[in-house]
N, C-alpha and C positions, 0 to 999 in steps of 0.2 A: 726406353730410348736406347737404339744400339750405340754400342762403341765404335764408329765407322772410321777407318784412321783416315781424316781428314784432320791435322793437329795443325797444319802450318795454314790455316786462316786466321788463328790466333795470333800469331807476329804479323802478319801482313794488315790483321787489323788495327795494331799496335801503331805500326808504319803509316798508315793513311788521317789518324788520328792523333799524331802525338803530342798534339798542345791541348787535348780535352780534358779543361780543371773542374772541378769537384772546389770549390773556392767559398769562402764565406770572406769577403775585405783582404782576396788577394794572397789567403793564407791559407793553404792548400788544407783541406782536412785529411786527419789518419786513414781514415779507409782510400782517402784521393791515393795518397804518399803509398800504403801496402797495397793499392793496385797498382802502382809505376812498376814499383820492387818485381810483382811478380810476370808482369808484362815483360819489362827489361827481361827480366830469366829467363822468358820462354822466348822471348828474340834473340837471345846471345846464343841458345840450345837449342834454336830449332830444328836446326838440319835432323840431331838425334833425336830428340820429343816427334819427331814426323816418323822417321822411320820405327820406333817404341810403339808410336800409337798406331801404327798401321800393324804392325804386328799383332798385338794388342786386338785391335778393333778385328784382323779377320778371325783371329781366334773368336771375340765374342760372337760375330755374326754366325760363325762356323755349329757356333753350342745354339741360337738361340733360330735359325733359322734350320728347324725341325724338316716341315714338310712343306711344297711348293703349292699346296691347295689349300694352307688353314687362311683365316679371313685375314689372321694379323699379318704373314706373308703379303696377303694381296692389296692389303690397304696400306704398308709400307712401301712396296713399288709404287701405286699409284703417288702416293705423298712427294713420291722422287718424279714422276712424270709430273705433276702440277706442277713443281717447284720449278723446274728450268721450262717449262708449261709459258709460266706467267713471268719468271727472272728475267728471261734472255729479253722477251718481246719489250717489258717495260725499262731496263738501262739503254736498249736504243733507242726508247722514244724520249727518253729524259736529256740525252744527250743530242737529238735531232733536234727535240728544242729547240736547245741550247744554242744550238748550231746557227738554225734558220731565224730564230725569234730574238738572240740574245738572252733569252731566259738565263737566271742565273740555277748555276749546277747544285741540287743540295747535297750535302756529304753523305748522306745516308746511303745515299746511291752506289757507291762504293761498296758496301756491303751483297751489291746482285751479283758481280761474279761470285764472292765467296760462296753464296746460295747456291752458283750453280756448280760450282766445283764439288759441293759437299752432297749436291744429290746425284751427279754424273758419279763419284766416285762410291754414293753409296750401291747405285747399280752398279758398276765393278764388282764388286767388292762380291754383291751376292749371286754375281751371273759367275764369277769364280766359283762359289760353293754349290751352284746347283749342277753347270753344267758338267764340272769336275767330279760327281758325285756319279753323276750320267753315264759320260764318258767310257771308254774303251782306251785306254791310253795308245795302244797302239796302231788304232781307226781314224781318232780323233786327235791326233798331237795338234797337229797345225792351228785349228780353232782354238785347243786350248792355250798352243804359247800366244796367238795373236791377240786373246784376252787378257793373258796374266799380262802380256808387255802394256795395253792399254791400261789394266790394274795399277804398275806400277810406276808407269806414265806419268799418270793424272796425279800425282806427286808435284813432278818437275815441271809439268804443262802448265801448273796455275795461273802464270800469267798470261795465258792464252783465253783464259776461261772470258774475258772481255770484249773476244774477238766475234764476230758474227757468222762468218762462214765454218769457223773450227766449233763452237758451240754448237751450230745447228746440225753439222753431219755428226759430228760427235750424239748429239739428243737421238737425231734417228736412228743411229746405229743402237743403239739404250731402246727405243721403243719395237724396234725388230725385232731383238732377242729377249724382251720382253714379253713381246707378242706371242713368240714360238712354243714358249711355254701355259701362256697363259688362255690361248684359245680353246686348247685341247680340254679346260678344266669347263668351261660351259658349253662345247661341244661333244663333251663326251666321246669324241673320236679323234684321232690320229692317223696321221698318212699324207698320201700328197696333196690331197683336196686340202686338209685341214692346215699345210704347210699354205697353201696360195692363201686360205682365206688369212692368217696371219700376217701374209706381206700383206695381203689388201688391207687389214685393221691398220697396220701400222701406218701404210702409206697414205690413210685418209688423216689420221689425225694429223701427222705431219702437214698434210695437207691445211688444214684448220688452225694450223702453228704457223705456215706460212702466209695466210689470208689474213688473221693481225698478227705479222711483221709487218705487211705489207699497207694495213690500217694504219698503224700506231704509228712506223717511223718509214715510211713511203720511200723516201729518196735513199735513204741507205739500203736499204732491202732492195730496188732497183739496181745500186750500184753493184749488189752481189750476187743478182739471182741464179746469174746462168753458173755460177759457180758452184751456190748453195745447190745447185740441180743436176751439177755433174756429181758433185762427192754424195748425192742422196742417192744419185743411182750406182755409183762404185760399189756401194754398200751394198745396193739391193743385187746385184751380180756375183757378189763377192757369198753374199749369205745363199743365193741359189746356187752357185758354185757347190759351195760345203756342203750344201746337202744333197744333192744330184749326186753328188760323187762319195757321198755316207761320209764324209770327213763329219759333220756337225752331230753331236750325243744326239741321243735317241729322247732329249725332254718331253712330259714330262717321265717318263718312264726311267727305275733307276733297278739294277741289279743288288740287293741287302743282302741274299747269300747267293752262292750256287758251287756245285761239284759233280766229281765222276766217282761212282763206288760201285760194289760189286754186285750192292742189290740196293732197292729205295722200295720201303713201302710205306701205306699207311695205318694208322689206328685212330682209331676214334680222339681229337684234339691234338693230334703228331703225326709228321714222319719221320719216321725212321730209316737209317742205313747202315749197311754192313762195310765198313773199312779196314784198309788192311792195317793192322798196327805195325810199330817199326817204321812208319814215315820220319824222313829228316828233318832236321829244323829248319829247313829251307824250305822245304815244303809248308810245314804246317805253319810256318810265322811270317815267309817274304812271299809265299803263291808258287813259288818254284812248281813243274810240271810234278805228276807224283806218278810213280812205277805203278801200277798194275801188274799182278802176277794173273796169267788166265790162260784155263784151255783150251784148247780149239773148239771153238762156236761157241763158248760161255757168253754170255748176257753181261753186260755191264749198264749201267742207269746213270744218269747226266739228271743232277735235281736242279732247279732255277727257283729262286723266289725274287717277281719280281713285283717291285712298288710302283702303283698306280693312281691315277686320286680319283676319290669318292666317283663311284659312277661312271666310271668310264670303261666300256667294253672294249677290248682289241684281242688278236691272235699273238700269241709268242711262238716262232718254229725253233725247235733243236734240231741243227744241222750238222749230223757227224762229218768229218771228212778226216781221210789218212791220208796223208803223204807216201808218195811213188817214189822210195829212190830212182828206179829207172829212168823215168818221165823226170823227175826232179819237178814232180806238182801234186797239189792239194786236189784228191779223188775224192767227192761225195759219196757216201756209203749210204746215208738215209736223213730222211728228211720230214720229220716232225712235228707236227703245227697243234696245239691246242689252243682254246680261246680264255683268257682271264678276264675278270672282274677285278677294277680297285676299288679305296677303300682300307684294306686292314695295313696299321701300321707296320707290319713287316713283310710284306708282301702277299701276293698270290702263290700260292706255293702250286707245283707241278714236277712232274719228273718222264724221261722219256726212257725205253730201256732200247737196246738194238746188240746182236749175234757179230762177236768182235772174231775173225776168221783170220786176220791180219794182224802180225806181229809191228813193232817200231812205234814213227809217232803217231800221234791223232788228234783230234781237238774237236770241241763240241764249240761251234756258233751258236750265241742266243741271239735271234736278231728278232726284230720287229716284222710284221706284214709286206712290208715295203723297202726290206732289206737290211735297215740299218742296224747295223753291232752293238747290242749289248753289254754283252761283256762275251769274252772268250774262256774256253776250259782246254786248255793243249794237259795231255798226259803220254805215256810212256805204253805200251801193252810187249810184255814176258810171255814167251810159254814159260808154263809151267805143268812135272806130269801130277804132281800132289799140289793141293789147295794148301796157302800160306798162312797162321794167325789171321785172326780176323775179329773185331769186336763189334759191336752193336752202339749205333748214336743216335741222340736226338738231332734232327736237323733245326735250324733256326724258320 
């Protein structure tokens, strides 16, 4: 069971139930009395218990959510899609009752927002770690802050989690990006096709989520559809947006290493590369760009390994490009495409080499088939008229 910092359902369900006795003739038993105690403690502390366990939880999630194609990954989202699945539709049918029949409300009911907050947030939680893993920070910011603030949202939003129209665009946006990642692992492909067929998965189930709302608790679901149906499609515009315009990671596809060095080869279970020694600490420990010393029309090699899940064919291209100061723009120099295979926990390894003729900056794009960023390798290129130290490494 992850640690999902979802803490403050525990005061609220303190809150909703606080005359629940544990009684034998009126006389509270010990275990009744040292649950009060620790109830009261964790309502007096919540605010801090919430923010602790949220920290807390994304670290756990962080160690235990390995790779986006093992079964316990995919059987954990699904548990999260069931939950607010079957949560949301059944408190508004217990409450339409209520409403139309006089039915009386059971308290237990109470407890389906918290269900849905604690699985809305455990998607959070881990669309934080996959797509931030993905990610390009400097391609993809936007999506990524839009998801951390939604992360850390669904904190302060919980008393919204009861509301009908915020839970359901909230659900679809969870089954979209869900989806995005999750088609590519039984289609074994990626790209634009495999992007629509993703809204389409998504958009049916939704679909079959609105059909019992619209069973179960009729008249409410009525009073909110057209609503429920502008903010499912905001979403759906908003997720086409990101990706037509490469802002959204490259799922499931993740960069585990990559680099520029003076040579990449391989041997039989490795590759290897020639680097130049004397790199800074900024280099080697924050990604800082790294100097290149080289002479005219020397070879320099861009290695990528990247993570893919079991079976799934695509192309990765290394795309050099230098920067013009003249022009004051990014020039493609060459343009490299080979096909990977996933599958190995640490990626596809590959390397491309290309004749550096151009002094200043440069940067290697690893993108996908259908454009979207990788990760990026910006470095520095020196003449130089003598070759610098140089050592020999294993690549990861």
């Amino acid at each position: 069971m992850l640690l999902c910092p979802h803490f403050a359902w525990i005061a609220q369900l303190v809150e909703h139930f606080p005359e629940e006795e544990g009684v034998v003739g009126s006389i509270p038993t010990p275990s009744t009395h040292m649950f009060q105690k620790l109830f009261g403690w964790i309502q007096r502390y919540e605010r801090h218990l919430s923010a602790l366990a949220m920290v807390a939880g994304f670290v756990a999630d962080n160690l235990i959510f390995e790779r986006v194609d093992l079964w316990q990954t995919q059987l954990l989202f699904a548990s999260y899609a069931a939950a607010c699945f079957i949560s949301i539709p059944l408190l508004h049918w217990i409450e339409s009752r209520a409403t139309l029949r006089g039915a009386p409300l059971p308290r237990w009911r109470l407890i389906l927002p918290l269900v849905t907050q604690f699985a809305l947030g455990g998607f959070w939680s881990g669309f934080v770690i996959f797509y931030g893993r993905s990610a390009d920070l400097g391609a993809s910011w936007p999506f990524l802050l839009f998801l951390f603030l939604i992360f850390l949202g669904s904190e302060y939003f919980h008393r919204y989690h009861a509301r009908l129209v915020f839970t359901s665009v909230l659900f679809f946006f969870a089954l979209y990006s869900y989806a995005i990642f999750t088609v590519p692992i039984y289609t074994h492909t990626i790209g634009t096709l495999t992007f629509i067929e993703s809204g389409l998965a998504a958009v049916g189930i939704f679909a079959l989520f609105t059909i019992l709302l619209r069973t179960l608790a009729r008249e409410r679901f009525l009073a909110d559809v057209w609503r429920i149906r502008v903010g499912a499609f905001a979403v759906l515009v908003v997720m086409n947006v990101f990706y037509f315009t490469n802002v959204l990671p490259p799922l499931p596809l993740s960069a585990e290493a990559a680099g520029v060095y003076h040579a990449v080869w391989r041997v039989p279970g490795a590759y290897l590369a020639s680097s130049e020694t004397g790199q800074s600490w900024q280099v080697r420990y924050l990604g800082a760009a790294p100097t290149l010393h080289v002479a005219f029309g020397e070879e320099l090699s861009a290695y990528s390994s990247i993570f893919a899940p079991t079976t799934l064919m695509t192309t990765v291209v290394h795309q050099w490009e230098w920067y013009d100061p003249t022009a004051k723009q990014w020039v493609t120099k060459a343009t490299i495409a080979y096909p990977i295979l996933g599958g190995r926990d640490g990626g596809y390894r590959g390397y491309s080499t290309v004749p550096v003729r151009e002094i200043g900056q440069w940067r290697v794009s690893i993108r996908t088939a259908d454009g979207r960023l990788i990760t990026r390798l910006p470095f520095i290129a020196e003449r130089t008229m003598s070759p610098l130290p140089q050592e020999t490494v294993t690549l990861k």
